[in-house]
Backbone as JSON Lines, residues from 0, in Angstrom:
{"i":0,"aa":"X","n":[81.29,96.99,113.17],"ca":[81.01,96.16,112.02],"c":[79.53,95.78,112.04]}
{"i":1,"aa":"X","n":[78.38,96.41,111.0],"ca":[77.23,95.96,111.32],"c":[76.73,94.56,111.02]}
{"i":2,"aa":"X","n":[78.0,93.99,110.63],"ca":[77.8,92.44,110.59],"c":[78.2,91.34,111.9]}
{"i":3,"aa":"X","n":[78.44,92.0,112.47],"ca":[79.24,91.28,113.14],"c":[78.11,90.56,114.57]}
{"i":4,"aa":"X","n":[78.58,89.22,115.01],"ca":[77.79,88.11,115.65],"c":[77.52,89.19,117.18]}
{"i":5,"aa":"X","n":[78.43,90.04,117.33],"ca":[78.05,90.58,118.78],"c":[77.65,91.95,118.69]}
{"i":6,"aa":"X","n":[76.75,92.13,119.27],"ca":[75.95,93.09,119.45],"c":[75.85,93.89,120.5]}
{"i":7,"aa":"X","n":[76.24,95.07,120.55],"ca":[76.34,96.12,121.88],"c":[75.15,97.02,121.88]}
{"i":8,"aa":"X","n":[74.87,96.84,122.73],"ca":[73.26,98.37,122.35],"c":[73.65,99.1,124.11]}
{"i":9,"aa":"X","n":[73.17,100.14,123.58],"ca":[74.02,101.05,124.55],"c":[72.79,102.64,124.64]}
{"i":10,"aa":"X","n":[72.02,102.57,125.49],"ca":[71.23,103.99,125.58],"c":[72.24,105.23,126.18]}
{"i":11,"aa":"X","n":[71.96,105.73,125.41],"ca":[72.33,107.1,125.54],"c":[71.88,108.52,125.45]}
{"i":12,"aa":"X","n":[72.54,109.23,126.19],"ca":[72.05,110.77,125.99],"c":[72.54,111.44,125.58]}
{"i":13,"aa":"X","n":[72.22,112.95,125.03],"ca":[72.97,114.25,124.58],"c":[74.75,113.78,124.96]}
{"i":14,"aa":"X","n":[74.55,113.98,126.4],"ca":[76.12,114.42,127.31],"c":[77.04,113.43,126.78]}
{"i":15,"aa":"X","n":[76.66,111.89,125.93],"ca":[77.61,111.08,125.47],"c":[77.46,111.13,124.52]}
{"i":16,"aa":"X","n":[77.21,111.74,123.44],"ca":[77.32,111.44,122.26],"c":[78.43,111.91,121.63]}
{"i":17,"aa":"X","n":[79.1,112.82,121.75],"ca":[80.31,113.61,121.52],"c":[81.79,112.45,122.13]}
{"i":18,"aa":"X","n":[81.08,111.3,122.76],"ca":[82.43,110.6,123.1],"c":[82.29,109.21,122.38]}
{"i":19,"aa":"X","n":[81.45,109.21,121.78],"ca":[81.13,107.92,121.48],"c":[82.37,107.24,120.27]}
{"i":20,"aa":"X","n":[82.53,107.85,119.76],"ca":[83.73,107.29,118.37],"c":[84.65,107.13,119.98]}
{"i":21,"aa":"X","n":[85.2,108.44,120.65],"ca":[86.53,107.47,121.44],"c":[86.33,106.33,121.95]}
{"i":22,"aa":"X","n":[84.47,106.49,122.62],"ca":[84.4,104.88,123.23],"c":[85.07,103.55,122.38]}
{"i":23,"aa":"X","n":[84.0,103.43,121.1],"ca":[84.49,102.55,120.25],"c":[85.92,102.25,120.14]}
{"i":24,"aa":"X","n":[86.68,103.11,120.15],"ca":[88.33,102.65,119.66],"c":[89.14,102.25,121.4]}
{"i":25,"aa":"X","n":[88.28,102.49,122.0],"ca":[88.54,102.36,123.76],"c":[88.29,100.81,123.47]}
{"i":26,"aa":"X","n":[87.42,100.35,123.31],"ca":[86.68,99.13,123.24],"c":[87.55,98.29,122.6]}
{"i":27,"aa":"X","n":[87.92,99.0,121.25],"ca":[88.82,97.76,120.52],"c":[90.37,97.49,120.84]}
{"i":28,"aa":"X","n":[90.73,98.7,122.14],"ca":[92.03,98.34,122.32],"c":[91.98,97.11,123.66]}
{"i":29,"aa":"X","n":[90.56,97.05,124.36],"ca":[90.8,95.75,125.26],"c":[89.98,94.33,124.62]}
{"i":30,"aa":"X","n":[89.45,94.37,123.57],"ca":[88.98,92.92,123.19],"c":[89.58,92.9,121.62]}
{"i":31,"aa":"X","n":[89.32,91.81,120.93],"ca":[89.38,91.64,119.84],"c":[88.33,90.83,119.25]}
{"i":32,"aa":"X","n":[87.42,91.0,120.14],"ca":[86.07,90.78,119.74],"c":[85.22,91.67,118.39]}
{"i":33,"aa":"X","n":[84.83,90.62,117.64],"ca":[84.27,92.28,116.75],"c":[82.63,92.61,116.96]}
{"i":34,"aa":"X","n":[82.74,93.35,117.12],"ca":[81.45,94.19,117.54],"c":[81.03,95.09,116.94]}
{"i":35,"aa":"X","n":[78.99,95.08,116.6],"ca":[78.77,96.46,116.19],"c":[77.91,97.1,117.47]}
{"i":36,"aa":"X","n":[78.02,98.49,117.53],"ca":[77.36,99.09,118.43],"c":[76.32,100.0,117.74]}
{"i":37,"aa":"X","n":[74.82,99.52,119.04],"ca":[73.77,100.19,118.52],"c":[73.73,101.48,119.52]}
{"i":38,"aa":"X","n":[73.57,102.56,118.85],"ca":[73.44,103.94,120.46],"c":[72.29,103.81,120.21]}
{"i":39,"aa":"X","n":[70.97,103.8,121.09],"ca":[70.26,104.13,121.33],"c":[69.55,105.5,122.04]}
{"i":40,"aa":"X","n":[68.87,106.55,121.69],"ca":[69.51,108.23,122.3],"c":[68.1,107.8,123.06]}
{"i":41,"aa":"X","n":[68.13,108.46,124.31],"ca":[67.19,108.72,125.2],"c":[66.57,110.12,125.97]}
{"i":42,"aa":"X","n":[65.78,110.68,125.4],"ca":[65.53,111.99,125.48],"c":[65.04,112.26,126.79]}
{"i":43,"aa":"X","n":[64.72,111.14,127.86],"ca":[64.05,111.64,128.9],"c":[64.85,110.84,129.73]}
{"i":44,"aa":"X","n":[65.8,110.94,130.54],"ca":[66.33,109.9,131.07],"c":[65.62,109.05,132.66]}
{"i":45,"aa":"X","n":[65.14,110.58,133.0],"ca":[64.15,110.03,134.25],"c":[63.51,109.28,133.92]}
{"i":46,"aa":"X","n":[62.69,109.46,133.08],"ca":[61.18,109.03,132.88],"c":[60.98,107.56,131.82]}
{"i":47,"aa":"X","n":[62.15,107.52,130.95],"ca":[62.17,106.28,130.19],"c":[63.28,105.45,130.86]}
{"i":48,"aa":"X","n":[63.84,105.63,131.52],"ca":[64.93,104.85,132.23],"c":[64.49,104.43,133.68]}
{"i":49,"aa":"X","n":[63.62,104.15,133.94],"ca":[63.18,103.94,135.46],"c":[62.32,102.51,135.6]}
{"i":50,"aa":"X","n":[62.49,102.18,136.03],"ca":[61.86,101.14,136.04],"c":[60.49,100.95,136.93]}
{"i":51,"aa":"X","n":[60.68,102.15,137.55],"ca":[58.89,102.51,138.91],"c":[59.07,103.63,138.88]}
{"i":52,"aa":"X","n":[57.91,104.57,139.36],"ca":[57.87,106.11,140.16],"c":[58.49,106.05,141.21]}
{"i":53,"aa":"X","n":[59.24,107.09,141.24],"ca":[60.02,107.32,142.42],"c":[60.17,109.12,142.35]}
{"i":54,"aa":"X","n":[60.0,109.21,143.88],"ca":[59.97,111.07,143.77],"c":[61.56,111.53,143.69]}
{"i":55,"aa":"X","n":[61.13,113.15,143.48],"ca":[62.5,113.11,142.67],"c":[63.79,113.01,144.07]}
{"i":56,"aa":"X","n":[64.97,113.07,143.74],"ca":[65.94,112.69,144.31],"c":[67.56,114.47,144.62]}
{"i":57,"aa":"X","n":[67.18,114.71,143.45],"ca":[67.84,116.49,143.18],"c":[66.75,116.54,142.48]}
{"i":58,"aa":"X","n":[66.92,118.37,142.36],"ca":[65.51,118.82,141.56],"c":[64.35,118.53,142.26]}
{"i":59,"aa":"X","n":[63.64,119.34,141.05],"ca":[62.16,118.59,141.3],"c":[61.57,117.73,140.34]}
{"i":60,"aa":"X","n":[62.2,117.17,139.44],"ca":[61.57,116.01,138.42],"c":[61.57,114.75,138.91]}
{"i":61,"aa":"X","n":[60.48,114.26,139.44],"ca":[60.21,112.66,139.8],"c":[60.93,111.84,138.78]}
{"i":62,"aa":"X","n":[61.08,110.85,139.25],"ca":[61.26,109.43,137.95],"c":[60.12,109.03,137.56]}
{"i":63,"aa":"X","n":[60.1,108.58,136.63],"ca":[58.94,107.94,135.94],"c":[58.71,106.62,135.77]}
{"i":64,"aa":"X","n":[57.41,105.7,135.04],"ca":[58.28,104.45,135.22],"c":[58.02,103.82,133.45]}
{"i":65,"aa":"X","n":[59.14,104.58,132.5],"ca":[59.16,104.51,131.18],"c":[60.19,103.02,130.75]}
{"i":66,"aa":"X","n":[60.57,102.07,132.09],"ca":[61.69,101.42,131.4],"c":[61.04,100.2,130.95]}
{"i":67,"aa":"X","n":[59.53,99.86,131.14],"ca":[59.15,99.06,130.74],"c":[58.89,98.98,128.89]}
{"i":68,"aa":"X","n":[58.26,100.16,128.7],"ca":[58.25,100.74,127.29],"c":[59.58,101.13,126.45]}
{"i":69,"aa":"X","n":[60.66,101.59,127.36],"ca":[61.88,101.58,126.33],"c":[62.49,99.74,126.53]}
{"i":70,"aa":"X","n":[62.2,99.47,127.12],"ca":[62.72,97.74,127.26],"c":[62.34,97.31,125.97]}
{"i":71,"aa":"X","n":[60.81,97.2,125.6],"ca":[60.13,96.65,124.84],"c":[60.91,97.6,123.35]}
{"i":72,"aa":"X","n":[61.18,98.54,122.99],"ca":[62.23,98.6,122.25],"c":[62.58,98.47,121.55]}
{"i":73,"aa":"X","n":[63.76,98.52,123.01],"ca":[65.21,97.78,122.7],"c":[65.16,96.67,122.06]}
{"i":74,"aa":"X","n":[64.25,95.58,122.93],"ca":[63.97,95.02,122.21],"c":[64.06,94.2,120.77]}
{"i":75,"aa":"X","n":[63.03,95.28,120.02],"ca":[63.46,95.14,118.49],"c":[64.22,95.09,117.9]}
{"i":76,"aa":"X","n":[65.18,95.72,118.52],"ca":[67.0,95.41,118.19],"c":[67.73,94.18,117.79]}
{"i":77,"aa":"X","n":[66.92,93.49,118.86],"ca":[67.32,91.88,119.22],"c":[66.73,90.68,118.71]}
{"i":78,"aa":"X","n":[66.26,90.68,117.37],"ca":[65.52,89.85,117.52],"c":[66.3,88.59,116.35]}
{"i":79,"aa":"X","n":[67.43,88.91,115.86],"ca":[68.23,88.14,115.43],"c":[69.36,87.06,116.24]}
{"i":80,"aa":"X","n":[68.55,85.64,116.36],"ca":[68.68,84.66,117.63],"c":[70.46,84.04,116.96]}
{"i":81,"aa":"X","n":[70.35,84.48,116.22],"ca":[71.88,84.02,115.77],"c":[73.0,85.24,116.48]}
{"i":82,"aa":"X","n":[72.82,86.06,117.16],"ca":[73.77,86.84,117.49],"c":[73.72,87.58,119.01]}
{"i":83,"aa":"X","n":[74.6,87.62,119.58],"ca":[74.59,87.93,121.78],"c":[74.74,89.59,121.12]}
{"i":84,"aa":"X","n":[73.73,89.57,122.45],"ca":[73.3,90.72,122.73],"c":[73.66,91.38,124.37]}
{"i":85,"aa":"X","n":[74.72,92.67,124.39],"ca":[75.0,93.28,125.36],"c":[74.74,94.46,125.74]}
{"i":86,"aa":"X","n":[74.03,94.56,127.02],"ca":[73.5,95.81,127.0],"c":[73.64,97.01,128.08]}
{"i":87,"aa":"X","n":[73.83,98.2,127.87],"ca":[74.62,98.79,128.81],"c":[73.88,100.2,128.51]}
{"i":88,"aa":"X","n":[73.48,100.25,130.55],"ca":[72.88,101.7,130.55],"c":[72.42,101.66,132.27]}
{"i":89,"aa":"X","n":[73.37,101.45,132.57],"ca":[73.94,101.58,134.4],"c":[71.96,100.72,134.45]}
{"i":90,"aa":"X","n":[71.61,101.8,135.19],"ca":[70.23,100.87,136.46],"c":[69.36,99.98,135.21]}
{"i":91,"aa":"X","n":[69.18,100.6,134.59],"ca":[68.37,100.47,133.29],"c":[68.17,98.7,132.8]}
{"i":92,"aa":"X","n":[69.83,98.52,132.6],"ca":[70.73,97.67,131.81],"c":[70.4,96.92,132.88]}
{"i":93,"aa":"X","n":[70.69,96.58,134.09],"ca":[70.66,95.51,135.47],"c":[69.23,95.68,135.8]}
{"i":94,"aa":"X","n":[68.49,95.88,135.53],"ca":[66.99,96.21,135.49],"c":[66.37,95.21,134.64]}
{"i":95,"aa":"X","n":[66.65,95.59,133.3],"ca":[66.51,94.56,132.1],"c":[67.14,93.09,131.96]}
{"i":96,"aa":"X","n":[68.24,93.14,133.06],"ca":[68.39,91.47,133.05],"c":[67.28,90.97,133.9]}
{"i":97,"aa":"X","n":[66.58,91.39,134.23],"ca":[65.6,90.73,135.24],"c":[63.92,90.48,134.74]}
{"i":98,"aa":"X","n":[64.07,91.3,133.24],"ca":[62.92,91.39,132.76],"c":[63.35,90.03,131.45]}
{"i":99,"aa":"X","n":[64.25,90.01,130.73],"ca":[64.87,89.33,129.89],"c":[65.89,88.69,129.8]}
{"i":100,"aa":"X","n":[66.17,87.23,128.9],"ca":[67.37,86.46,128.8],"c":[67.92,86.76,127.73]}
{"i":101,"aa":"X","n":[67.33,87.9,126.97],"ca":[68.08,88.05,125.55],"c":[69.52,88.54,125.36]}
{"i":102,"aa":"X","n":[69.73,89.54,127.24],"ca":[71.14,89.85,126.8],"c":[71.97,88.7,127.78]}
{"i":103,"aa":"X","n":[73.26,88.78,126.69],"ca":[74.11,87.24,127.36],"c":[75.05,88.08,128.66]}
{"i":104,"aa":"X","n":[75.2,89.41,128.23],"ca":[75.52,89.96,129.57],"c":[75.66,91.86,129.79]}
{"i":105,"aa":"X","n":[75.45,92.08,130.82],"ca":[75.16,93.64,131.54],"c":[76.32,94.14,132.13]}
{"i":106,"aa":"X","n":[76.65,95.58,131.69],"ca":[77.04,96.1,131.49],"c":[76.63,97.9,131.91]}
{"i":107,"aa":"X","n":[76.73,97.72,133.03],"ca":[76.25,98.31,134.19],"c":[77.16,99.15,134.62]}
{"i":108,"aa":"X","n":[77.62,100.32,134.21],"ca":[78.62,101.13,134.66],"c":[78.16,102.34,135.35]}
{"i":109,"aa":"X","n":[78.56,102.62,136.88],"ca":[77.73,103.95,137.28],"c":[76.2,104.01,137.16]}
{"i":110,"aa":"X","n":[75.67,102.74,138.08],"ca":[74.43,102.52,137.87],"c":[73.96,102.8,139.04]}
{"i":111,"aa":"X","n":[72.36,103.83,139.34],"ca":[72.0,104.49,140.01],"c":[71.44,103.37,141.02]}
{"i":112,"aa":"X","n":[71.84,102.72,141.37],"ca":[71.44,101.02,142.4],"c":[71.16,102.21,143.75]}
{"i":113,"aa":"X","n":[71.21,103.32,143.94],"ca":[70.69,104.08,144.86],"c":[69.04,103.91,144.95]}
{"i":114,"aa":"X","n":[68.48,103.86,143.63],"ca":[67.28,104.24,143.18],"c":[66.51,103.73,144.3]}
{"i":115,"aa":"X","n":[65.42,104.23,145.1],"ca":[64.48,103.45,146.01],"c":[64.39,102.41,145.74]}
{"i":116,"aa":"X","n":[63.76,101.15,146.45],"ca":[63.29,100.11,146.3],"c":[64.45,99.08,145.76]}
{"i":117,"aa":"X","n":[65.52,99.7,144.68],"ca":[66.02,98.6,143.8],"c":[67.01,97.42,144.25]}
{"i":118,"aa":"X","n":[67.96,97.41,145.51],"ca":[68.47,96.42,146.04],"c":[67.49,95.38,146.23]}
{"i":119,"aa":"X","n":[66.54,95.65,147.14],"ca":[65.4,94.82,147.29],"c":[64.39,93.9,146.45]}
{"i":120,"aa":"X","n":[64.47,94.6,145.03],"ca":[64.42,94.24,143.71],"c":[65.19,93.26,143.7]}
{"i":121,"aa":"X","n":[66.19,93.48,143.54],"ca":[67.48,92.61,142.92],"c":[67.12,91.67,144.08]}
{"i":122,"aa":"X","n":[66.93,91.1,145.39],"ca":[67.26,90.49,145.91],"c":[65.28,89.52,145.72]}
{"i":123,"aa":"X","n":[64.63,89.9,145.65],"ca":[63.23,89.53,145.41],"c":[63.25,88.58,143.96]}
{"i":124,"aa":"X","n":[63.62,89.1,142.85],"ca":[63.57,88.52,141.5],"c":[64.87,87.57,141.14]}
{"i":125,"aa":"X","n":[64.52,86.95,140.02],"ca":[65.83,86.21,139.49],"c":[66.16,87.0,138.58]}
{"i":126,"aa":"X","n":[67.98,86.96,138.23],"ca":[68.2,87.49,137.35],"c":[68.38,86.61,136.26]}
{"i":127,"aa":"X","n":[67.96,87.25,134.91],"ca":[68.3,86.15,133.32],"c":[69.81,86.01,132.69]}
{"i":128,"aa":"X","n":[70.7,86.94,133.22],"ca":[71.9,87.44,132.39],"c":[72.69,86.79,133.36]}
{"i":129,"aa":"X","n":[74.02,85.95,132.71],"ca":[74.46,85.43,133.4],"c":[75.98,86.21,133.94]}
{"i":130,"aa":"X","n":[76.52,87.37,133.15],"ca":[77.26,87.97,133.46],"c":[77.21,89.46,133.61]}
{"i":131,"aa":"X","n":[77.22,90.24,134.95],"ca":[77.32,91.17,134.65],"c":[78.6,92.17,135.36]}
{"i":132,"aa":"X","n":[78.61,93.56,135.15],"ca":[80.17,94.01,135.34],"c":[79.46,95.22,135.8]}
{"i":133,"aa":"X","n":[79.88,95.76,137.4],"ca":[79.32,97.14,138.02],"c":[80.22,97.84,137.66]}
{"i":134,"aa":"X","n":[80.36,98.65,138.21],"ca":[81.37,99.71,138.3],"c":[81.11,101.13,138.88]}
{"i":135,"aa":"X","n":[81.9,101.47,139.62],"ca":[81.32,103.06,140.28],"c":[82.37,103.96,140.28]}
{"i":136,"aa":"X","n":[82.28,105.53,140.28],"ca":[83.57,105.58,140.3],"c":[83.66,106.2,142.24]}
{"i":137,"aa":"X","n":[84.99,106.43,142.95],"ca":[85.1,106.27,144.19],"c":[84.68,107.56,144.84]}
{"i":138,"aa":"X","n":[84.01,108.36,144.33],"ca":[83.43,109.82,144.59],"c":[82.11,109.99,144.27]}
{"i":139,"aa":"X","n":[81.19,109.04,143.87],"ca":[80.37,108.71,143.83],"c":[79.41,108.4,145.06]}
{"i":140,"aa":"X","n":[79.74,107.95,145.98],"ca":[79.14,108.32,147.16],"c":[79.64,109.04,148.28]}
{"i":141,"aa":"X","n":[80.61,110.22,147.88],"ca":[80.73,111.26,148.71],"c":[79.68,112.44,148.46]}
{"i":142,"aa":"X","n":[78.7,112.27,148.46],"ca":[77.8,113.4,147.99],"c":[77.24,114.19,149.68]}
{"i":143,"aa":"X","n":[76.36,114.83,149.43],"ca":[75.82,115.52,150.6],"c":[74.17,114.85,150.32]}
{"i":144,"aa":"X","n":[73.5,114.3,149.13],"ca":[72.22,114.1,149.04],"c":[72.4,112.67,149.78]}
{"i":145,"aa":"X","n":[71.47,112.51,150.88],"ca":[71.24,111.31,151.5],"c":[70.82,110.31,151.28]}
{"i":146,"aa":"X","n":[70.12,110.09,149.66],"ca":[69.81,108.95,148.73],"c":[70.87,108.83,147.8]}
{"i":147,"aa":"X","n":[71.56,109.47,147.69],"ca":[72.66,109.53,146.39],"c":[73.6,108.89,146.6]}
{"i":148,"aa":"X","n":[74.13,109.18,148.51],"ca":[74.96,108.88,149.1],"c":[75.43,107.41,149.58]}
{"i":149,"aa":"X","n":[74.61,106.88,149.27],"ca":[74.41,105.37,149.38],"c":[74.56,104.45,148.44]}
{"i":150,"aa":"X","n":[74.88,104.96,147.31],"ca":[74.98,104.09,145.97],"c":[76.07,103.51,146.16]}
{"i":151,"aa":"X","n":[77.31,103.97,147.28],"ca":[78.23,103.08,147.47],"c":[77.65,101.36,148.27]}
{"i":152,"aa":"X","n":[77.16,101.69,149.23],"ca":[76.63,100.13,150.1],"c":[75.53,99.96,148.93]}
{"i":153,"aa":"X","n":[75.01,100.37,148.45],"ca":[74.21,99.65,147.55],"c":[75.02,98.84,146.38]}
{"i":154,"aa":"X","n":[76.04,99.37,145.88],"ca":[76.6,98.3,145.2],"c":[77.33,97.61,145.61]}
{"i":155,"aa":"X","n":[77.74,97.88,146.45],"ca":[78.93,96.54,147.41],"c":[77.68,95.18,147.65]}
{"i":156,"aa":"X","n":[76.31,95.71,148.27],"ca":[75.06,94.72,148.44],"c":[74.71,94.25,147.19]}
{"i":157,"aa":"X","n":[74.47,94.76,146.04],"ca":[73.84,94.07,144.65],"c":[75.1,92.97,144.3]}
{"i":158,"aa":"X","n":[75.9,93.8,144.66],"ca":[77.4,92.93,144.18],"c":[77.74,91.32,144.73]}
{"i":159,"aa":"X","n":[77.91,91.52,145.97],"ca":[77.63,90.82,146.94],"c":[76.35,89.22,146.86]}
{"i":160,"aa":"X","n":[75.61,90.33,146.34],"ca":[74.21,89.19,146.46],"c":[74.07,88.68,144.64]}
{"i":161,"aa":"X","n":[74.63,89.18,143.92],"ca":[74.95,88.79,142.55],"c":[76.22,87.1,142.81]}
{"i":162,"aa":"X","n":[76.79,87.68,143.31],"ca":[78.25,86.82,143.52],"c":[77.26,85.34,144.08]}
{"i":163,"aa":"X","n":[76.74,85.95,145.61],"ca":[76.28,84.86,146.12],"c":[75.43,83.7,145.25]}
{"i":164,"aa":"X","n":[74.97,84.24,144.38],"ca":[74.03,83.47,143.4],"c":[74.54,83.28,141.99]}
{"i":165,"aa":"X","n":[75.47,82.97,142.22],"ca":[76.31,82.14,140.8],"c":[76.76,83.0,139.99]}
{"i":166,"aa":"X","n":[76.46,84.08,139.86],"ca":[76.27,84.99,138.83],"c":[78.05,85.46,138.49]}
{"i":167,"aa":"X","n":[78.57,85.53,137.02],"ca":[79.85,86.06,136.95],"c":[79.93,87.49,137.07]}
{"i":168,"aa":"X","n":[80.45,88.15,137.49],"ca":[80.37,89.41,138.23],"c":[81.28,90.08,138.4]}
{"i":169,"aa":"X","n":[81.27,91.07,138.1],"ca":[82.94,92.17,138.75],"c":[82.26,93.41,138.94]}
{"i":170,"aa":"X","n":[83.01,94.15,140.29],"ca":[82.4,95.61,140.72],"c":[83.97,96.35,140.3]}
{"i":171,"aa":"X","n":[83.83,97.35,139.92],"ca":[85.39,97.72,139.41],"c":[84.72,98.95,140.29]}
{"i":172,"aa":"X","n":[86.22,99.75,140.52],"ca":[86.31,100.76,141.31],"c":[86.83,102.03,140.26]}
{"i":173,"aa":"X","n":[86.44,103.14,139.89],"ca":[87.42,104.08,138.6],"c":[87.26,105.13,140.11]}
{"i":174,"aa":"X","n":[88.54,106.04,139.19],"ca":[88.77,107.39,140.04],"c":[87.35,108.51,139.71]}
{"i":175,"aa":"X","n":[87.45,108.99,140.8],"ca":[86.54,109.86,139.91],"c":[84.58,109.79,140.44]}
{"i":176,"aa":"X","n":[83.98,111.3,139.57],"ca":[82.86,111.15,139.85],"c":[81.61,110.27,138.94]}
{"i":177,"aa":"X","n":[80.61,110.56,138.92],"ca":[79.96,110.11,137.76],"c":[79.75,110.33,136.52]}
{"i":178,"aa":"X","n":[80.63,111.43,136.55],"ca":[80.33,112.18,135.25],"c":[82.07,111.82,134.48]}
{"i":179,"aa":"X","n":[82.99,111.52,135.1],"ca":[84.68,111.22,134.78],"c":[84.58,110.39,133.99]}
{"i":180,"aa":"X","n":[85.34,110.66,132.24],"ca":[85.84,109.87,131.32],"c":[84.43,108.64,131.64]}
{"i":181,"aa":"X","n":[83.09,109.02,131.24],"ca":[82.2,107.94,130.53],"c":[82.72,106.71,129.97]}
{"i":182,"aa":"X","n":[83.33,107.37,128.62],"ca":[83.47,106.32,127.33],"c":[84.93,105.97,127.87]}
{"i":183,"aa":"X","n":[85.77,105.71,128.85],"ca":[86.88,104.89,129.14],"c":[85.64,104.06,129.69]}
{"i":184,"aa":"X","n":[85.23,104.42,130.72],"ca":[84.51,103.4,131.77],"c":[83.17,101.99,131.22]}
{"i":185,"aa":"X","n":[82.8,102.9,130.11],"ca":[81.83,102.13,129.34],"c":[82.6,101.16,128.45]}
{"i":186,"aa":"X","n":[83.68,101.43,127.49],"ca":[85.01,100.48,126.98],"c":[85.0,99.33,127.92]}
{"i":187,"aa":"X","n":[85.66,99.82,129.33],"ca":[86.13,98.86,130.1],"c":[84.85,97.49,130.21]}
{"i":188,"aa":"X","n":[84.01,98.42,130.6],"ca":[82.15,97.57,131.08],"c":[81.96,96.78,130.14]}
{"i":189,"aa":"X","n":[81.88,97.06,128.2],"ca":[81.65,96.7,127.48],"c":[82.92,95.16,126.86]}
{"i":190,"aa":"X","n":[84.04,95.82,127.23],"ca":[84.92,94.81,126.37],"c":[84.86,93.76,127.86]}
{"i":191,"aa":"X","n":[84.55,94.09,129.03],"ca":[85.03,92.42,130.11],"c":[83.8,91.72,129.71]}
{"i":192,"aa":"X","n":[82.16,91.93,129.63],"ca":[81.08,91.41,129.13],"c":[81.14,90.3,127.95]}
{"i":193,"aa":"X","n":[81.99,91.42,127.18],"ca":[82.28,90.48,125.89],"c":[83.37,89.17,126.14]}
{"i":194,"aa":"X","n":[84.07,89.84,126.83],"ca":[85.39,88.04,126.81],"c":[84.66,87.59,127.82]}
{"i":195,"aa":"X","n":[83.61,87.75,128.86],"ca":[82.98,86.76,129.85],"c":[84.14,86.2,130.89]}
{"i":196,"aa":"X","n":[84.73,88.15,131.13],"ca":[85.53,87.48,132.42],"c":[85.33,88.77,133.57]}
């Protein structure tokens, strides 16, 4: 509903766009919240989704550090103070609560909290968002890459140190790798944000 008081903005790429209508009707079978959703498409995901340089991890494409410039944005999205703003795009999204109070809560599903430096982040800065919702799925850190492999203790630690500091919080566990049923997992991320449980 593009009228509607709650606001979802949601970056995305190619690989989700083809799920996005199921997301939506995913969404409306756990809230009855009404919501419009903004997709936002992201053509470079390394490089506008990062929040620092970091060398690359698979491949050979480094990260970049574009999340300051897609922040600013998103942004523009938001600038109607009469209506909550939720925002969801795994590291990105928990990144941006730390830069801004505009979103009322994050929505963080399969978020690369592997990334160098970023626990340490999280534990250095305050966060602005008062609710946010992890989620990983449980094959996610069975990998063989030795930075990848860690995104499990890294979110049990962000989680952990979120909780410790007031913050409303849930780490959900899905079957599956990172790439398994997206738009169920983003539904789930998106509709607990919204009821603020």
């Amino acid at each position: 509903n593009p009228d509607a008081d709650t606001v979802l903005i949601q970056l995305t790429g190619d690989h989700e766009l083809s799920v996005l209508k199921n997301e939506v009707e995913e969404i409306r079978k756990r809230t009855s919240t009404d919501f419009r959703l903004i997709a936002a498409k992201v053509d470079d995901w390394n490089y506008e989704l990062s929040p620092w340089k970091a060398p690359a991890v698979f491949g050979n494409e480094d990260f970049g550090d574009g999340a300051v410039r897609t922040l600013e944005q998103i942004l523009t999205l938001c600038t109607d103070k009469s209506r909550t703003y939720y925002s969801l795009a795994g590291l990105f999204s928990l990144w941006a609560a730390y830069q801004t109070d505009v979103f009322s809560g994050i929505a963080a599903a399969s978020p690369s909290v592997w990334f160098p430096g970023f626990i340490e982040y999280m534990k250095e800065h305050e966060i602005k968002s008062e609710t946010v919702y992890l989620s990983l799925g449980d094959r996610e850190e069975k990998t063989r890459n030795s930075v990848m492999s860690q995104v499990g203790n890294c979110i049990r630690m962000g989680y952990g140190w979120l909780i410790e500091h007031g913050i409303n919080c849930n780490l959900e566990w899905n079957q599956g790798n990172h790439f398994r049923e997206p738009d169920i997992r983003i539904a789930k991320a998106f509709a607990w944000v919204m009821e603020g449980k």
